[in-house]
C-alpha positions as CSV (number, residue, x, y, z in Angstrom):
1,X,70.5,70.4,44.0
2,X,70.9,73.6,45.7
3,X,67.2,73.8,46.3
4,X,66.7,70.3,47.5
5,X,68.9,71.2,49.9
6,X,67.5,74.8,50.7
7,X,64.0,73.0,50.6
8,X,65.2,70.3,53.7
9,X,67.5,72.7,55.8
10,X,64.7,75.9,55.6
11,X,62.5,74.5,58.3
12,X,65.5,73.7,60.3
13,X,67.5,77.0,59.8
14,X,63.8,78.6,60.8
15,X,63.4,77.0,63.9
16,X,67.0,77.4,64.9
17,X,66.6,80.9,64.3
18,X,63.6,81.3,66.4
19,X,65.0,79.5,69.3
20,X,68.9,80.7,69.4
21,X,68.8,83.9,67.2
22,X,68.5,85.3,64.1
23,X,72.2,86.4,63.5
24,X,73.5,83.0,64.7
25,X,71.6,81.2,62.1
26,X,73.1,84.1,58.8
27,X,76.2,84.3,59.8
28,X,76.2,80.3,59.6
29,X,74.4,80.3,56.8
30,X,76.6,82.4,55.0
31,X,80.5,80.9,56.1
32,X,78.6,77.4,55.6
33,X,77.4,77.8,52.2
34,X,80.8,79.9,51.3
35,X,82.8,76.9,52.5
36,X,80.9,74.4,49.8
37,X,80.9,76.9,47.3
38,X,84.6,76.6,47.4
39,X,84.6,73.2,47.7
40,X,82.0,72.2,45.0
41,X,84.6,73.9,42.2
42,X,87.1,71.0,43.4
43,X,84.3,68.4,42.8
44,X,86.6,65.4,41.3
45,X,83.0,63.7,39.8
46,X,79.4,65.0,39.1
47,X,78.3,62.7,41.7
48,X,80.5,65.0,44.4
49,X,79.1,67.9,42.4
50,X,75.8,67.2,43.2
51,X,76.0,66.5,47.3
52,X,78.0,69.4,47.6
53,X,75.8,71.4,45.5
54,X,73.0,70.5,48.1
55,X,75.2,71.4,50.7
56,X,75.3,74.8,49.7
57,X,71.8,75.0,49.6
58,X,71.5,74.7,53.3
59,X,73.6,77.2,54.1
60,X,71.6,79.1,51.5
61,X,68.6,78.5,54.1
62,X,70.2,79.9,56.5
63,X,71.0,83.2,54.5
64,X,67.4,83.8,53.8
65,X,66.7,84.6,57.7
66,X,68.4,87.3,57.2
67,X,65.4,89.2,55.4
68,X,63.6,88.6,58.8
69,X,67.1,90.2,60.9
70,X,66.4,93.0,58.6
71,X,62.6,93.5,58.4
72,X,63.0,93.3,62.5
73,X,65.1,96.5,62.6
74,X,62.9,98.9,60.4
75,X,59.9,100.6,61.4
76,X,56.6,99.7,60.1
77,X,56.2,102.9,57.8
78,X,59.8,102.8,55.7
79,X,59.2,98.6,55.4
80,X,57.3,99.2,51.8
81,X,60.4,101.5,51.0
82,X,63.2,100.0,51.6
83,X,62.9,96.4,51.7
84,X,62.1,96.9,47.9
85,X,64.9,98.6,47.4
86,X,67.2,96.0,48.8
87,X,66.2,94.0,45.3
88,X,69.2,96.3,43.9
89,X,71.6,94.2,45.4
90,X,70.0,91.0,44.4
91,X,69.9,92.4,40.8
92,X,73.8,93.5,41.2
93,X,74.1,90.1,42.1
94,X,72.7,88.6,39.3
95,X,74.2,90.9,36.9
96,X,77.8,89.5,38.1
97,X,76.5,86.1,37.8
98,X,76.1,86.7,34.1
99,X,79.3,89.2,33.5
100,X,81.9,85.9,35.4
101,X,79.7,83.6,32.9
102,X,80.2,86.0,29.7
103,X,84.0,86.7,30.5
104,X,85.4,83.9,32.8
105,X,83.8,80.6,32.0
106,X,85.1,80.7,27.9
107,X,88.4,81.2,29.1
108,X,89.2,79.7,32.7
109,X,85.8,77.5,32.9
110,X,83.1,77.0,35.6
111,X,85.6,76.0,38.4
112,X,87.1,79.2,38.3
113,X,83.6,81.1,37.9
114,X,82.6,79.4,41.3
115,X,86.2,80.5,43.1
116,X,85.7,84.0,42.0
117,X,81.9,83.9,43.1
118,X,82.6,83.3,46.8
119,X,84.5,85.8,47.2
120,X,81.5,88.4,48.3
121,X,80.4,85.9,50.3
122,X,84.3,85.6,52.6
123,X,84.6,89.4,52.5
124,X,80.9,89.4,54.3
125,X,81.7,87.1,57.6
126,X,84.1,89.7,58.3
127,X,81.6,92.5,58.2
128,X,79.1,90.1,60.9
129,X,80.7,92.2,63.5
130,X,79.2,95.2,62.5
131,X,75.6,93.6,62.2
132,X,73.7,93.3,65.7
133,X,71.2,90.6,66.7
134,X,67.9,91.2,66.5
135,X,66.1,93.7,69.2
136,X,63.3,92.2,69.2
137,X,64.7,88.8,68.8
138,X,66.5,89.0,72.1
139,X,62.9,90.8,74.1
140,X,61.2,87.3,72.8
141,X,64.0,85.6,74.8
142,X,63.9,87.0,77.9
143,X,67.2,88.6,77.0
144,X,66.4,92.5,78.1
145,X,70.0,93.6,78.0
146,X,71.2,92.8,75.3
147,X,68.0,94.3,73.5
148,X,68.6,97.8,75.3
149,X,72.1,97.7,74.3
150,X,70.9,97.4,71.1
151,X,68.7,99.9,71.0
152,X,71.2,102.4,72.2
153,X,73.6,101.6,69.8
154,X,71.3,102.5,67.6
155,X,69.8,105.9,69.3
156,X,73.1,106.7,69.5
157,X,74.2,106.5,65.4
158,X,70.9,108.5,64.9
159,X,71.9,111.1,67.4
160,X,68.8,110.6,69.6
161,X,68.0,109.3,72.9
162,X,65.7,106.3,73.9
163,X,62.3,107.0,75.7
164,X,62.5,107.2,79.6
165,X,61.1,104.3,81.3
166,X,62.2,100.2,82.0
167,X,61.7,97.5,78.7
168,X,59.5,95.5,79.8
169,X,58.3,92.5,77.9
170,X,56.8,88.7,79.0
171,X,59.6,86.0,77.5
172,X,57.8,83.8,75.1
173,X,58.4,80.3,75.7
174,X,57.3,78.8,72.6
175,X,59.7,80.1,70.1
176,X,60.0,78.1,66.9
177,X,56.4,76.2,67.5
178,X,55.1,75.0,64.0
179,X,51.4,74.7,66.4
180,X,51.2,78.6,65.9
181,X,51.5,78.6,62.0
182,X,48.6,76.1,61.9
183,X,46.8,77.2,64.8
184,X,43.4,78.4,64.5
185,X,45.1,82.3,64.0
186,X,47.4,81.5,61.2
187,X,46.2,78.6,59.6
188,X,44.4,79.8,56.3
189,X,47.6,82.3,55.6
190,X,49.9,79.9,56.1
191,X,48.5,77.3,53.9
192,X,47.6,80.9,51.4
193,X,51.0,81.5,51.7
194,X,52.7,78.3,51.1
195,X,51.1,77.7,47.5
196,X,52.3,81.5,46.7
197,X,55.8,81.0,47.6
198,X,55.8,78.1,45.5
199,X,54.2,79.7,42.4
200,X,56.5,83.0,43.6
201,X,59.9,80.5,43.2
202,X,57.9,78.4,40.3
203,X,57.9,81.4,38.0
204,X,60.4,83.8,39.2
205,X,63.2,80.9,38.5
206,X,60.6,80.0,35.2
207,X,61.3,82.9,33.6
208,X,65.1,83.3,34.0
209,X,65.6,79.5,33.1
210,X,63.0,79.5,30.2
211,X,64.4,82.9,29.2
212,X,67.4,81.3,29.0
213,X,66.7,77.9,27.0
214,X,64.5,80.4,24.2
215,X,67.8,82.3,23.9
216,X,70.2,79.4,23.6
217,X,68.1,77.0,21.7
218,X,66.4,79.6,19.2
219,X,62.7,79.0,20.0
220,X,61.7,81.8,19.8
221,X,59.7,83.5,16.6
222,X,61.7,86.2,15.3
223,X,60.5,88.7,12.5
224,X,64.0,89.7,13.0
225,X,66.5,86.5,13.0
226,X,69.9,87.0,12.2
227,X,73.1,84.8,10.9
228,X,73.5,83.6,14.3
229,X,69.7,83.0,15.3
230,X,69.6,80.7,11.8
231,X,73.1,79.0,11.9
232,X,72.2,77.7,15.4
233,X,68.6,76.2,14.0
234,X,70.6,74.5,10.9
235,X,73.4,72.9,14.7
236,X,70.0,71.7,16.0
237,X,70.5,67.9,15.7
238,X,67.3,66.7,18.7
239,X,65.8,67.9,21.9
240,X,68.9,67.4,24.2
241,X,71.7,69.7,22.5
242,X,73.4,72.9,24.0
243,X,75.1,75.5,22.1
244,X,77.0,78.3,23.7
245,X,75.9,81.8,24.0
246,X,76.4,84.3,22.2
247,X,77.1,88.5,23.3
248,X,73.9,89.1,22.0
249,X,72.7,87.0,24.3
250,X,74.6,87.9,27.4
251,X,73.2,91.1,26.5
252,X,69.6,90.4,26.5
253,X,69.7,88.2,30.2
254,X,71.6,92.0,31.6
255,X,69.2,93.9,30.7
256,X,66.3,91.2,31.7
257,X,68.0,91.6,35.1
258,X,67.8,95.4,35.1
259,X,64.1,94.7,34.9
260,X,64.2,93.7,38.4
261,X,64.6,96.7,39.5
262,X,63.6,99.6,37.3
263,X,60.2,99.0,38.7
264,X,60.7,99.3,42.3
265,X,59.3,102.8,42.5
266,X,56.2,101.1,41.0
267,X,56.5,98.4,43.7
268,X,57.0,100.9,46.4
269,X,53.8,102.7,44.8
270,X,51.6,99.3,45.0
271,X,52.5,98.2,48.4
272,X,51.5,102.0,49.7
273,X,48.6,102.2,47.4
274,X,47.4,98.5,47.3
275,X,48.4,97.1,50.6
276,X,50.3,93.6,50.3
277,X,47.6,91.4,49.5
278,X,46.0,93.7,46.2
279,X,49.9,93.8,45.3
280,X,50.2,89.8,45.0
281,X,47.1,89.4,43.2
282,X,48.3,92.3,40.6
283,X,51.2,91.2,40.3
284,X,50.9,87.8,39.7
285,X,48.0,88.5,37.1
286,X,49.9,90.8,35.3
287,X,53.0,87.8,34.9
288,X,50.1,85.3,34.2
289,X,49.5,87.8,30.6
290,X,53.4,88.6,29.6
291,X,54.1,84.5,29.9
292,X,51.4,83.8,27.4
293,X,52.8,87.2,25.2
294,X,56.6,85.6,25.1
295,X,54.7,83.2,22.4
296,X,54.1,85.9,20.2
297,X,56.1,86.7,17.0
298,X,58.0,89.7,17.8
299,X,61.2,91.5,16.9
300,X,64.0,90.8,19.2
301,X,64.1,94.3,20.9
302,X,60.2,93.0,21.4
303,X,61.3,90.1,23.1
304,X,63.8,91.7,25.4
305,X,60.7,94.5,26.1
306,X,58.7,91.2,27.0
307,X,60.9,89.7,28.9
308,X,62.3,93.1,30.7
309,X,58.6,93.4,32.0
310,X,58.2,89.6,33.1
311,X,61.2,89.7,35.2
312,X,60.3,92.8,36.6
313,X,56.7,91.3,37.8
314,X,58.2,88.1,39.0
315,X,60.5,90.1,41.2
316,X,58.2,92.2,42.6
317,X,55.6,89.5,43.5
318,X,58.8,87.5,45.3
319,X,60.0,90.6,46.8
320,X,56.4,91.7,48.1
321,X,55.4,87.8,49.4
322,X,59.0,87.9,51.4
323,X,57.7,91.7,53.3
324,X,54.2,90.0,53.6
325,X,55.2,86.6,55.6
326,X,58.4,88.8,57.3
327,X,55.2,91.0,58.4
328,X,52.4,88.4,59.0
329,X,53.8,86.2,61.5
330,X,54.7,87.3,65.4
331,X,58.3,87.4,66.2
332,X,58.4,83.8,68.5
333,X,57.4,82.4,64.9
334,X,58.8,84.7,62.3
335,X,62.0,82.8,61.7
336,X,59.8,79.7,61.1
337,X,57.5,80.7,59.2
338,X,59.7,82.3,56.8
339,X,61.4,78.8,57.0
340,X,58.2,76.6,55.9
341,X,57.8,79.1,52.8
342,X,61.2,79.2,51.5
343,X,60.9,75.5,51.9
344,X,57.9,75.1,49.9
345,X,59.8,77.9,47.4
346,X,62.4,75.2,46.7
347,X,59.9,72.9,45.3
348,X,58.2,75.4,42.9
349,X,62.5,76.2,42.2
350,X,63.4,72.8,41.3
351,X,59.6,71.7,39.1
352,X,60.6,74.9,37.0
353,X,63.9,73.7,35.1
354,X,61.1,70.5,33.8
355,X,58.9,72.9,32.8
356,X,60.9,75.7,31.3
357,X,63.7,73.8,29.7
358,X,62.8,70.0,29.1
359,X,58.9,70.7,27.6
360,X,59.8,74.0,26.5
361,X,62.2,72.2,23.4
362,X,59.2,70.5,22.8
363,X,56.7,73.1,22.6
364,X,57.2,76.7,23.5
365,X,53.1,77.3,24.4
366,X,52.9,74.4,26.6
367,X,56.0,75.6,28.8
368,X,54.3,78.6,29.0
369,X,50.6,77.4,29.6
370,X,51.7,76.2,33.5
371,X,53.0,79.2,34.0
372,X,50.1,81.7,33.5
373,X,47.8,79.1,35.0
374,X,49.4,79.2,38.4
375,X,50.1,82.2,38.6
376,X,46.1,83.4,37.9
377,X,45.5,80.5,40.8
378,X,47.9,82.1,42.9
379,X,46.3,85.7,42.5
380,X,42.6,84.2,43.7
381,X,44.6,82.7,46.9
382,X,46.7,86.2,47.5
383,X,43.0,87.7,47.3
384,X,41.5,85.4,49.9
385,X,44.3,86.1,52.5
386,X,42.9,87.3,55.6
387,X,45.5,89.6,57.1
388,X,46.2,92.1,55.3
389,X,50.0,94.1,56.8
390,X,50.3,97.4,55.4
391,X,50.8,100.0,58.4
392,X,50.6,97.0,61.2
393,X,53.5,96.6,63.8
394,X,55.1,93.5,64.0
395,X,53.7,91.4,66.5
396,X,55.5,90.1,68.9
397,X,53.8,86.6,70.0
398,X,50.0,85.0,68.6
C-alpha cells in the first residue's frame, strides 16, 4: 500500500516540485510521511492500516525529489562519485530495518518497531534549516537572488569567491510541463526509461522479498540443511503459512544488505568507464544470470554469496537509473520526470510481492524465470537509449 500510494502522489510531488521548489516538496514529504508512520502503528483495524499505509507512500514521493535537490548541487565530474556513495545511507537504513525486526518486534511487536522507525525521520525536519533550495531551481524561476545567495553561502564554506560578473539567466515558464518528456527531444528516453524504472523497482524489491520468502519458508536446496532448515519443512502444512525467523536468518538478510554497497567502488568504476547507459545494460544482464543461479543447489554460505552479489547488482542498476534520469532531463522538468519514473517504479514494487512470494511457494524456477526475462529486456532498452550523460552539464531548459 505504500507504493500505490508513492505510484499516485509521484507525478504530483514532481510537478509540485518543478513549479514551487524542490525543498518545499522534501521537507513535506518527509514531516508528511513521518506523521502517518506514527499514526499507522495506532491503526485500530487492517482496513485503517492499509489507507494510512498509502498515506505514507505519498509523502514517500515527495522524499524521492530530494535525489534531484541533491544531484542539482554537485558538479558534473564528482556526480558518478558521490551519488553512489549516498547508497551507504540507504544500506544503514535497511540494516536498522532488519536489527528493530530481529530485536524489537519478538518482544514489543510491530507497533513499537514503527514508533521507533520514525524517529530519523522527526530528528531530520529539524535539520531542513540547514539544507538550501535548489540554485538552479530558483535561476529556472526567475528567482536571481535567492540563487546568488546561495551560491555564496556556498563559496563561502569552501573558502572561495564567486566569479565577477551579473547571473543572468531567461525564467522558464513551463516548469512542470509533461509536453517536454514526450516531446519530440525526450520522447524515446522517457518511454526507455519508464520500463527500466519498473524492472529497476520490479527486481530490486524481487530480490529482497523473494530473498526473504526462500529464507522463511525453506525453498531453497541446501547440501547443507540444518535442524532448523528440516523442522520448519516437517511445520509446512500448505502454500499460505508463515513461520518466524530465525538468527540465522537475520544474519543472512544483514549481510545481503552489506552487498549494496561493498560494490560501489565497482559502480563508481562503471559509470566512469562505461558511461550510464553501458552501466544499465551490465548491470541488469549480470542480475538477469545470479536470479537464474539462486535455483541452484548450494551450500548456505553459497546462497548468501549468491544472494550478496544479486543485491549488490540490483542496487547499483537502481542507483545508476536514479543519476541517469536526475542527469537526462533539463531542470524546468527534472522534478517531473523523476516523478513519472518513480511512479512507474511503484508498479514494478507492488507486481513483485506476486511474483516473489505467492508463485515462488509454488515453484522456486518460475519466480525466478520473470525475473531474469525482464531484466535481459530491460538491458536491450538501456542499450537503445539515446542520450547518453556521463561528463554533460545539467541542462537547464529543452
Amino acid at each position: 500500500m505504500v507504493f500505490l500510494g508513492f505510484m499516485v502522489c509521484g507525478v504530483l510531488a514532481g510537478y509540485l516540485a518543478d513549479r514551487y521548489g524542490r525543498w518545499k516538496v522534501v521537507f513535506g514529504g518527509f514531516a508528511w510521511s513521518a506523521y502517518f508512520s506514527l499514526l499507522t502503528s495506532f491503526a485500530p483495524s487492517y482496513g485503517w492500516f492499509i489507507f494510512l499505509r498509502s498515506m505514507v507512500g505519498c509523502g514517500v514521493a515527495g522524499v524521492a525529489q530530494g535525489f534531484v535537490l541533491k544531484t542539482e548541487f554537485i558538479p558534473s565530474k564528482y556526480r558518478a562519485v558521490l551519488l553512489p556513495l549516498a547508497t551507504i545511507f540507504w544500506m544503514l537504513g535497511s540494516m536498522l530495518i532488519i536489527i528493530l525486526g530481529m530485536l524489537v518486534v519478538p518482544t514489543w511487536g510491530w507497533r513499537w518497531m514503527i514508533r521507533i522507525s520514525v524517529t530519523p525521520s522527526i530528528i531530520l525536519l529539524f535539520l531542513f534549516q540547514f539544507i538550501p533550495e535548489s540554485a538552479r531551481y530558483n535561476v529556472s524561476a526567475g528567482n536571481m537572488a535567492a540563487a546568488v545567495e546561495t551560491l555564496q553561502k556556498i563559496a563561502k564554506m569552501n573558502r572561495a569567491s564567486l566569479p565577477p560578473g551579473e547571473l543572468v539567466e531567461p525564467m522558464v515558464e513551463q516548469r512542470g510541463s509533461w509536453r517536454t518528456l514526450l516531446g519530440s527531444s525526450f520522447r524515446t528516453t522517457s518511454l526507455l526509461l519508464w520500463f527500466s524504472w519498473f524492472v529497476a523497482s520490479f527486481t530490486y524489491y524481487g530480490s529482497v522479498l523473494g530473498s526473504s520468502e526462500l529464507l522463511e519458508k525453506n525453498l531453497l536446496c541446501l547440501t547443507d540443511p540444518d535442524g532448523e532448515h528440516l523442522l520448519k519443512h516437517r511445520n509446512e502444512d500448505g502454500l499460505c503459512y508463515c513461520i518466524s525467523f530465525q538468527l540465522r536468518d537475520y544474519q543472512t538478510l544483514l549481510i545481503s544488505c552489506l552487498g549494496e554497497v561493498a560494490l560501489v567502488p565497482v559502480n563508481i568504476c562503471l559509470l566512469n568507464v562505461l558511461g550510464r547507459k553501458m552501466s544499465l545494460t551490465v548491470l541488469q544482464l549480470g542480475a538477469a544470470i545470479l536470479f537464474m543461479m539462486l535455483n541452484i543447489c548450494t551450500t548456505m554460505f553459497g546462497f548468501t554469496v549468491l544472494l550478496f552479489l544479486l543485491r549488490s547488482l540490483v542496487a547499483m542498476n537502481f542507483n545508476v537509473v536514479y543519476i541517469y534520469t536526475a542527469e537526462v532531463y533539463p531542470t524546468a522538468s527534472r522534478s517531473l520526470g523523476m516523478g513519472f519514473c518513480t511512479s512507474f517504479s511503484r508498479i514494478g514494487g507492488m507486481i513483485a510481492p506476486f511474483i516473489a512470494q505467492v508463485l515462488m511457494s509454488q515453484s522456486v524456477i518460475l519466480a525466478l524465470t520473470p525475473f531474469a526475462v525482464s531484466c535481459v529486456i530491460c538491458a536491450l532498452g538501456n542499450f537503445l537509449l539515446p542520450i547518453e550523460t556521463r561528463g554533460r552539464a545539467l541542462q537547464q531548459s529543452s
